[in-house]
C-alpha positions in Angstrom: -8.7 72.8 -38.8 -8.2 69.4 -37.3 -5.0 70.4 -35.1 -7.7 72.9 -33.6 -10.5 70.7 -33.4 -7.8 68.5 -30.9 -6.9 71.3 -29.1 -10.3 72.3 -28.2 -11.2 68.2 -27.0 -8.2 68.5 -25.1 -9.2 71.3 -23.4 -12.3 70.0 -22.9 -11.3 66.6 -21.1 -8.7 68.5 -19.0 -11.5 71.1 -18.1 -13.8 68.0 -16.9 -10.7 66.8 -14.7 -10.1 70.1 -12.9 -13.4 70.2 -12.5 -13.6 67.1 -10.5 -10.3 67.6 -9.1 -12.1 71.0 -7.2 -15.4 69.1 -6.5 -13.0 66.4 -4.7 -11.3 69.3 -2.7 -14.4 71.0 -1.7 -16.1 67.4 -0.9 -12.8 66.6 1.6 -12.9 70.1 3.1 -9.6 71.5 1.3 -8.7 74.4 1.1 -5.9 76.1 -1.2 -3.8 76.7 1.4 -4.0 73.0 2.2 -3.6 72.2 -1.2 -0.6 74.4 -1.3 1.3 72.4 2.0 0.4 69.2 0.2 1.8 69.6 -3.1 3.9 72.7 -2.9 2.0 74.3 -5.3 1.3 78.0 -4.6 -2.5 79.2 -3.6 -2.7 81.5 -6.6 -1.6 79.0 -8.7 -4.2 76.4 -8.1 -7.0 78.7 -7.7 -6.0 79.4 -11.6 -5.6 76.3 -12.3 -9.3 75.2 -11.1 -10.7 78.2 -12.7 -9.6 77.6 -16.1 -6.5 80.3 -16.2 -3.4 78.2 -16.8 -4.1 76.7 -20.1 -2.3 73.0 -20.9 -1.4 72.0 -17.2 1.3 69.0 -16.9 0.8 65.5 -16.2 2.7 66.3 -13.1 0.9 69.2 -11.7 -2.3 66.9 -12.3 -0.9 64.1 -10.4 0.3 66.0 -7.5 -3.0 67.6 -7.5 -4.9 64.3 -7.8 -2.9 63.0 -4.8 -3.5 65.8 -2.4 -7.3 65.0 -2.8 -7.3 61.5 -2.4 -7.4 60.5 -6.4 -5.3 58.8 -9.0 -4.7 60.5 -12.5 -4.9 57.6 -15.2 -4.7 57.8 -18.6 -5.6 55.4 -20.7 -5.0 55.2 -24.8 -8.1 53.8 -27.4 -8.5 53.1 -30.6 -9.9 56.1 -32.6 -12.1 55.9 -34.9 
């Protein structure tokens, strides 16, 4: 039960950093197609990506994202407790 317990936080956090990955594309005035000429990335693909379709997205395809809105992906490593 705990591997699924950490798949489901992961999910999570990389649900809250779509979701303000699309709040920073809406607040710049992006559109997919813009988002598609500045990362490559196809239209259909991004649109899943913000809505929650593509499961598990790379570090990359975050990043590239991130940059095309004006935003820097960090990731930072704590303790757990």
């Amino acid at each position: 039960m705990p591997h699924v317990l950490e798949q489901r936080r992961a999910a999570v956090v990389i649900g809250e950093i779509l979701q303000e990955l699309r709040a920073a594309r809406e607040t710049r005035g992006l559109s997919l197609a813009d988002i598609h000429e500045q990362t490559g990335m196809d239209r259909s693909a991004v649109s899943r990506l913000e809505n929650g379709q593509r499961e598990n997205p790379t570090i990359e395809t975050l990043v590239r994202y991130a940059e095309a809105v004006g935003k820097r992906l960090v990731i930072t490593l704590i303790d757990a407790d």
